[in-house]
C-alpha positions as CSV (number, residue, x, y, z in Angstrom):
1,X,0.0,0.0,0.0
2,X,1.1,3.3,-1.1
3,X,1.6,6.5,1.5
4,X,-1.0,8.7,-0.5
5,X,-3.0,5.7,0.3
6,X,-2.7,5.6,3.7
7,X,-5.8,7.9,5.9
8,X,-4.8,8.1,9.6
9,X,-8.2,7.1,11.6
10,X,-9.7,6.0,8.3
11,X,-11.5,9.5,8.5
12,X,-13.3,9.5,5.1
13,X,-12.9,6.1,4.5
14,X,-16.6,4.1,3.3
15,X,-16.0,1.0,5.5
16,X,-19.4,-0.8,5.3
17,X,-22.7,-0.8,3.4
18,X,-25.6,0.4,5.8
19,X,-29.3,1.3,5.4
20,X,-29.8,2.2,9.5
21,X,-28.1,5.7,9.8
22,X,-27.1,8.5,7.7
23,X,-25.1,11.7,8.3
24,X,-24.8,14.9,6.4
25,X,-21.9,16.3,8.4
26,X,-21.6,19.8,6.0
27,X,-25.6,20.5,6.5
28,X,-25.8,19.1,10.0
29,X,-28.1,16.5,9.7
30,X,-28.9,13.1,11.0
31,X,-31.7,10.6,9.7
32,X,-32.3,7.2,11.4
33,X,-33.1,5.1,8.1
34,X,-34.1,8.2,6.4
35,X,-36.3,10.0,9.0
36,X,-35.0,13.3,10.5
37,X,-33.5,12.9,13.6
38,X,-35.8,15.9,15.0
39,X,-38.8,14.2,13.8
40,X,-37.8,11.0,16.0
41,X,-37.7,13.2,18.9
42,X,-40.2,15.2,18.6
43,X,-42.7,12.3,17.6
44,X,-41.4,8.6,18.5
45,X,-40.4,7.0,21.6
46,X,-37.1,4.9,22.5
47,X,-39.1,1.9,22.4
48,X,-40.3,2.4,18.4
49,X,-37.2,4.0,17.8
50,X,-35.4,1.0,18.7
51,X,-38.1,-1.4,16.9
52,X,-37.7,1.1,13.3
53,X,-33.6,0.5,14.0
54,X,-33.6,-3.7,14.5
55,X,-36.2,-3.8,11.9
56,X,-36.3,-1.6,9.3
57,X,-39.9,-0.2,9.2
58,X,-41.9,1.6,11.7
59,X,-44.3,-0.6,13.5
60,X,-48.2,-0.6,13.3
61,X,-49.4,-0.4,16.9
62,X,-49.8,-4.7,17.7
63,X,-46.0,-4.8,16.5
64,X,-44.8,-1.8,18.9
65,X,-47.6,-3.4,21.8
66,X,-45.2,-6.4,21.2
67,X,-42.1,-5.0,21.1
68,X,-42.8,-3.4,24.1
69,X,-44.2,-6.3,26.2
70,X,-41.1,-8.2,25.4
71,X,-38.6,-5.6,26.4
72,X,-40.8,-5.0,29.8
73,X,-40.7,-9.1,30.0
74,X,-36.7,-9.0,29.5
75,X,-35.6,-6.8,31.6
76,X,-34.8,-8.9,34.9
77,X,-31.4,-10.3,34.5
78,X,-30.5,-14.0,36.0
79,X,-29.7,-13.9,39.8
80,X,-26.2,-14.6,38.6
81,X,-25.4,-11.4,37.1
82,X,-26.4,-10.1,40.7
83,X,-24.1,-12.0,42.4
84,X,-21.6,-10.9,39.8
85,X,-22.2,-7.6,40.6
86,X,-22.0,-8.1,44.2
87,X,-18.4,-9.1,43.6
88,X,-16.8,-6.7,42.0
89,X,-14.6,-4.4,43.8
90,X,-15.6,-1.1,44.7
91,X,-12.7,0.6,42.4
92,X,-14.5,-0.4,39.2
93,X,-16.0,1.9,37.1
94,X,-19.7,1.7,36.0
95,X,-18.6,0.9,32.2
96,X,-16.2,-1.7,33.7
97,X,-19.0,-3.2,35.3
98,X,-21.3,-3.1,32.2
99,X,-18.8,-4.3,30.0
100,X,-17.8,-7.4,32.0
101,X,-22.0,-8.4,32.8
102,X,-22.6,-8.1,29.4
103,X,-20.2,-10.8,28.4
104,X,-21.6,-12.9,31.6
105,X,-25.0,-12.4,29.9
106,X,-24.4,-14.7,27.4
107,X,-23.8,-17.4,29.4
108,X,-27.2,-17.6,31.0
109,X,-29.1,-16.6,27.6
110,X,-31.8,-18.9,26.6
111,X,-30.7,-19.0,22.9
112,X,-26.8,-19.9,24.1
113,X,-24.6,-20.7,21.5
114,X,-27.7,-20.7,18.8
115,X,-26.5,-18.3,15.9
116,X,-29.2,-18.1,13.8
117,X,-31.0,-15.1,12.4
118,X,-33.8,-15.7,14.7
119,X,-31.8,-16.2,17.5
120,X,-29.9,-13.2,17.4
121,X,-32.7,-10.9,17.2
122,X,-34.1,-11.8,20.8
123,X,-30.6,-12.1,22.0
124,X,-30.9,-8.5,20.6
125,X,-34.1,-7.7,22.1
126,X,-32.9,-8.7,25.5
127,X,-29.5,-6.7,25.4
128,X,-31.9,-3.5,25.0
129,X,-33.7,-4.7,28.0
130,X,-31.2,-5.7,30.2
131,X,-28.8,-2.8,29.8
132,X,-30.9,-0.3,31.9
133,X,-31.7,-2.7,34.9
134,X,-27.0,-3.8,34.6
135,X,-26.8,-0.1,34.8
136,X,-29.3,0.9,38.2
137,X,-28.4,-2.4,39.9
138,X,-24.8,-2.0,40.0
139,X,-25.3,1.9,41.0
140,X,-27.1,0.6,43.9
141,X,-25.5,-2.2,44.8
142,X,-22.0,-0.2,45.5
143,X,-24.1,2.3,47.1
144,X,-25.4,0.1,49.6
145,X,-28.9,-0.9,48.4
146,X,-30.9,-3.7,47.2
147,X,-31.7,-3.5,43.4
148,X,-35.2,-2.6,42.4
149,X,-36.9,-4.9,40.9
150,X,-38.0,-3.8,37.4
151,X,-41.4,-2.5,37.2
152,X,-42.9,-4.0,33.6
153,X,-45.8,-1.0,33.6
154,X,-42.5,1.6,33.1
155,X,-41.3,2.5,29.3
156,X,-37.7,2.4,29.2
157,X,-36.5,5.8,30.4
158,X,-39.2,5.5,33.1
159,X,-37.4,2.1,34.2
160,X,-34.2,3.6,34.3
161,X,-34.8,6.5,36.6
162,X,-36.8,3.9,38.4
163,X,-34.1,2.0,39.1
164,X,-31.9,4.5,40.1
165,X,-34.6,5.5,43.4
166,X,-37.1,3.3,43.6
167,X,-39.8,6.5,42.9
168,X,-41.4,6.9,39.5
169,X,-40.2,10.1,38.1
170,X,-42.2,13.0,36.9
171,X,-43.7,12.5,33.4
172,X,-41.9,15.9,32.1
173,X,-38.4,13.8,33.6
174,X,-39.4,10.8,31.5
175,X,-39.8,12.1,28.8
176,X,-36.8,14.5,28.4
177,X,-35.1,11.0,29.4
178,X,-36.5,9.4,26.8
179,X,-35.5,11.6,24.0
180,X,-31.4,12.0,25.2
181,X,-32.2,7.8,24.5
182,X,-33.6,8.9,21.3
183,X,-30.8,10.9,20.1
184,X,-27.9,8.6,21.2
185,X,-29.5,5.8,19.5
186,X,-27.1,5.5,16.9
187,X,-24.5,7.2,15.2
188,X,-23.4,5.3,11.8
189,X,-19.9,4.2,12.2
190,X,-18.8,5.6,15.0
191,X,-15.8,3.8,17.0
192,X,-18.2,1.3,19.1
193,X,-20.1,0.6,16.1
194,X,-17.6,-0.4,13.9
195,X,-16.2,-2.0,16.5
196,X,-19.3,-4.2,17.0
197,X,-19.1,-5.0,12.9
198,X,-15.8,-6.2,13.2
199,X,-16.3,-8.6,15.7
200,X,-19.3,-10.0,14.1
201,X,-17.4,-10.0,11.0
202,X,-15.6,-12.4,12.7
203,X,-18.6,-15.0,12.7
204,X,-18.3,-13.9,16.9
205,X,-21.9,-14.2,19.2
206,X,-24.2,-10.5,19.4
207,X,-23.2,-10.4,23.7
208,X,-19.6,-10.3,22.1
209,X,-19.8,-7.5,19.7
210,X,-21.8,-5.9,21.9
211,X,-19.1,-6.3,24.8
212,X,-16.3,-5.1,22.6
213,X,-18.9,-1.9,21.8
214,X,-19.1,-0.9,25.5
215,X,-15.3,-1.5,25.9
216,X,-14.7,1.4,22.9
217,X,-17.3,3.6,23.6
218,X,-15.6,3.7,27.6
219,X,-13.2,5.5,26.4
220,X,-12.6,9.2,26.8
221,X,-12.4,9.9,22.7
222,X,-16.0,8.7,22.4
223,X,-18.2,8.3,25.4
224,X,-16.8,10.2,28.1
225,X,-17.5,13.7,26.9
226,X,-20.7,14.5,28.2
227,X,-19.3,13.4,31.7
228,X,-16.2,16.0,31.1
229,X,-19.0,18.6,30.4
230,X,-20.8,18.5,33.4
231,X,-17.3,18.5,35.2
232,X,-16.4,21.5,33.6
233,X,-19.8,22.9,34.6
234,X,-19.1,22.1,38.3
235,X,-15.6,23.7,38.4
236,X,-17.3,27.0,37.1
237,X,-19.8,26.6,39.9
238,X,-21.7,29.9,38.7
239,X,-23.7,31.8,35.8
240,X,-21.4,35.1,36.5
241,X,-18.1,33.1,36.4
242,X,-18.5,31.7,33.0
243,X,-17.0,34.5,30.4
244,X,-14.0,34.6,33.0
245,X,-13.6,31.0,32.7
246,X,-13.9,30.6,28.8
247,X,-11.8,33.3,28.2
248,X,-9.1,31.9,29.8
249,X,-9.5,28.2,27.9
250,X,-9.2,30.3,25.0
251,X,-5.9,32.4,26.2
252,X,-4.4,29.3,27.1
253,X,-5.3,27.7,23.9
254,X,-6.9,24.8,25.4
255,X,-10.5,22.7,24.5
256,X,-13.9,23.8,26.2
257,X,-15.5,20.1,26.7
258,X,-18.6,19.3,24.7
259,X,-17.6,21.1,21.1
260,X,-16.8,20.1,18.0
261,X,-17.0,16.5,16.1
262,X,-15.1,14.9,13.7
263,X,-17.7,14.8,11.0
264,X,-20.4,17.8,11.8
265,X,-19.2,21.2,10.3
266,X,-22.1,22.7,11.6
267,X,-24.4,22.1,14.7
268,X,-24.7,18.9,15.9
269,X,-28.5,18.0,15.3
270,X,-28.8,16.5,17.9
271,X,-27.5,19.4,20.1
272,X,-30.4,21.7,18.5
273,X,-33.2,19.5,19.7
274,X,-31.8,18.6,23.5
275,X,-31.1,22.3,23.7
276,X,-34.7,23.0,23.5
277,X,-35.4,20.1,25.9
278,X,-32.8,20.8,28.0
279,X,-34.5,24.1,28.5
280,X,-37.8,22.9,29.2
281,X,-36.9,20.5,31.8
282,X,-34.9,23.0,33.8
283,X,-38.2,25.0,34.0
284,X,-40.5,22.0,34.8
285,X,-38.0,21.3,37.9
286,X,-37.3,24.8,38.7
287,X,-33.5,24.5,38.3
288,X,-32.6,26.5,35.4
289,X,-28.7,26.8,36.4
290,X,-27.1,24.5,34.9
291,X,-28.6,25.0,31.2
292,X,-28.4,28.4,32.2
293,X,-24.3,28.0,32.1
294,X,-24.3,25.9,29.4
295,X,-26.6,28.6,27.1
296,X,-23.7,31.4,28.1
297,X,-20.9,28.9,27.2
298,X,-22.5,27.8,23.8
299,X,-23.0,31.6,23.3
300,X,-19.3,32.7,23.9
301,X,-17.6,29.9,21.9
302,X,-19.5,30.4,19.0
303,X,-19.1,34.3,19.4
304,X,-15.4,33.9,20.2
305,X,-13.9,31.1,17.8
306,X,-17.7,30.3,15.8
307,X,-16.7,26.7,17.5
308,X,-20.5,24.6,18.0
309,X,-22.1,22.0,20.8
310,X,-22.0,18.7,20.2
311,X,-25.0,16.5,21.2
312,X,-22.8,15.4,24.7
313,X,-22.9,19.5,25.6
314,X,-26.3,19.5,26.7
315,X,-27.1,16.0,28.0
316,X,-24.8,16.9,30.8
317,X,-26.5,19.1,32.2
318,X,-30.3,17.2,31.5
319,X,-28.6,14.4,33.1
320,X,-27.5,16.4,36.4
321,X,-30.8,18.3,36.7
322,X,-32.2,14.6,36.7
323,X,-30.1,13.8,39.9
324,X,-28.3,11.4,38.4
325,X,-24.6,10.1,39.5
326,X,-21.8,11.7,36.7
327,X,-20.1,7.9,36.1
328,X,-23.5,6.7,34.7
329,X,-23.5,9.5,32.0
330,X,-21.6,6.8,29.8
331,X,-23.0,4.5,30.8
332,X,-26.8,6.0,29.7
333,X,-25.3,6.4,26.3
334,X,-24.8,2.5,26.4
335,X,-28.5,2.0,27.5
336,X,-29.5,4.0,24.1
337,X,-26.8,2.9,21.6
338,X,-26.8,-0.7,22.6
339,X,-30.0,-0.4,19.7
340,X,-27.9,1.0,17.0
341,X,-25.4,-1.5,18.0
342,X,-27.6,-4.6,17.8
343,X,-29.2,-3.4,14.4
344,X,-25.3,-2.8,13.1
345,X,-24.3,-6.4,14.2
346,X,-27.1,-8.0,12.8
347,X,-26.9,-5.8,9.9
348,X,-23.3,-6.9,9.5
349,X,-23.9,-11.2,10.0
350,X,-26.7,-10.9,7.2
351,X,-24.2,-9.9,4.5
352,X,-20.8,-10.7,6.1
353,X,-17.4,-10.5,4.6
354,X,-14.6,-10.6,7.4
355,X,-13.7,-6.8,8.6
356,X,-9.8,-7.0,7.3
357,X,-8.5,-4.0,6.5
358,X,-4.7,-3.8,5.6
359,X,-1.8,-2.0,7.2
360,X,1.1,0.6,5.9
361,X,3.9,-1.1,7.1
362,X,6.9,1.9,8.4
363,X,9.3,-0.8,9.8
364,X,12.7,-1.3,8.7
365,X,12.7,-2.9,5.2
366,X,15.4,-5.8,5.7
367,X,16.6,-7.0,9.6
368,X,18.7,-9.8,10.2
369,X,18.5,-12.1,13.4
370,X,21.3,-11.4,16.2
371,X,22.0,-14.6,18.1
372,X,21.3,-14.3,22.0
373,X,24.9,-14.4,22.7
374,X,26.2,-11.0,20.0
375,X,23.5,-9.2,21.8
């Protein structure tokens, strides 16, 4: 392979065929198999979202009724994952802990080591279950507490913040819950989406892929952000401190948390609608500070260096005026993408080819072995 070749991060680089997600990064817009990403939000729940993403059309109401019933009917995980949980050590980090249970999942799955089309859709359907009630037990469990048992009544983002504190939240908190789920549902191929193709490229079981999706999306390139967001927000601690603290980012040359994206050129879409909801929650809950913040922020770095939110900028702060702990903010991203990675992986196993990309090599051209003893 020539050097003109070569494209460090393969940015640019068509990698797979795909008819789930599409991304118009110079007009800033985001379609789930062709539907505006505004519309989803505005209109749809998780739930259908997640049906229109595993199965390619948007359901009549008995399939949704279905699809709902079994993800309610799923979400208990095996008294073994429990225990597992129970075990780890206190040092572990939320996505540590939702990495390793997933792989334990799929020893206790009823389909075990069936492959099969079939198959791998409930395996599917129960990995969107399950990952809310991994997420609240574990948060619970190192906190002291019993899990909650899941309530099947509760839509998804009802369940989580269920789980979390045993009260059913506020409808308004629901459903500004349930559209962050909407909007991090999937992303094309993002790092823990093409990581999940690769490894079922390999021929390698859904709980797998899935596994090696949480492990790249842990880290602090992809899924991190919107916890380094709300970090930032807490080191400014007020609405009147903000220009001093951008302005001196900027002096120093360094990175306000939550802006920019390697393929947007514009405004995240997704950032435009959670702005809006971020808003409105605030006001429902009568803490309007930390949007607040983030509103001033978004204003100065656009006025200062025309620099725009991504969609992690304003989830922080949704998330923290929801009470919930920063370390799950990844962690909730995995509870929404876990149904763009299960469409991608299934996606993937119905028209494999092995994921085998090649290398440019920089070594030395020509080495010769040096015995042990001329060392």
């Amino acid at each position: 392979m020539a050097h003109e070749d070569f494209i460090k991060g393969l940015e640019g680089v068509l990698a797979a065929q795909s008819s789930i997600c599409f991304i118009d990064g110079a007009a800033g817009r985001l379609t789930y198999r062709g539907i505006d990403i505004q519309d989803l939000a505005e209109n749809s729940t998780f739930e259908e979202t997640a049906y229109f993403l595993l199965f390619g059309h948007l359901p009549k109401p008995s399939e949704l009724d279905a699809f709902v019933g079994q993800l309610q009917n799923e979400r208990e995980v095996p008294p073994e994952i429990y225990t597992l949980l129970r075990t780890l050590p206190s040092t572990a980090t939320p996505m540590e802990v939702l990495r390793t249970a997933t792989s334990a999942l799929s020893a206790y799955d009823p389909d075990g080591h069936d492959h099969s089309d079939a198959a791998n859709v409930r395996k599917a359907v129960r990995l969107i279950a399950q990952m809310t009630t991994l997420t609240t037990a574990y948060d619970r469990i190192r906190r002291g507490l019993e899990p909650i048992k899941p309530d099947p009544s509760l839509s998804m983002a009802e369940s989580f913040l269920y789980g979390l504190t045993g009260e059913k939240p506020h409808p308004s908190s629901a459903r500004v819950f349930d559209v962050c789920l909407i909007l991090h549902a999937d992303h094309e191929l993002n790092a823990s989406t093409f990581a999940a193709r690769v490894i079922a490229s390999t021929l390698s079981d859904v709980h797998a892929a899935v596994t090696g999706a949480i492990g790249a999306l842990a880290g602090s390139l992809h899924g991190g952000a919107n916890q380094r967001v709300l970090e930032m927000l807490l080191e400014i601690g007020e609405l009147d401190k903000v220009e001093a603290y951008v302005d001196n980012l900027f002096a120093n040359k360094k990175k306000i948390m939550g802006f920019g994206h390697r393929v947007y050129r514009t405004m995240d879409p997704r950032a435009t609608v959670l702005r809006k909801f971020a808003k409105q929650l605030g006001e429902d809950v009568g803490n309007t500070k930390w949007y607040e913040m983030a509103e001033r922020i978004e204003q100065l770095a656009f006025a200062r260096k025309k620099l725009y939110p991504n969609v992690d900028f304003f989830s922080a702060p949704v998330f923290y005026t929801l009470n919930i702990p920063v370390d799950l903010f990844t962690p909730i991203f995995a509870c929404s993408r876990i149904s763009g990675w299960v469409a991608h992986t299934i996606e993937q196993l119905r028209d494999n080819r092995l994921i085998r990309p090649l290398a440019l090599y920089t070594g030395a051209e020509k080495a010769e072995y040096i015995p042990m003893s001329d060392r």
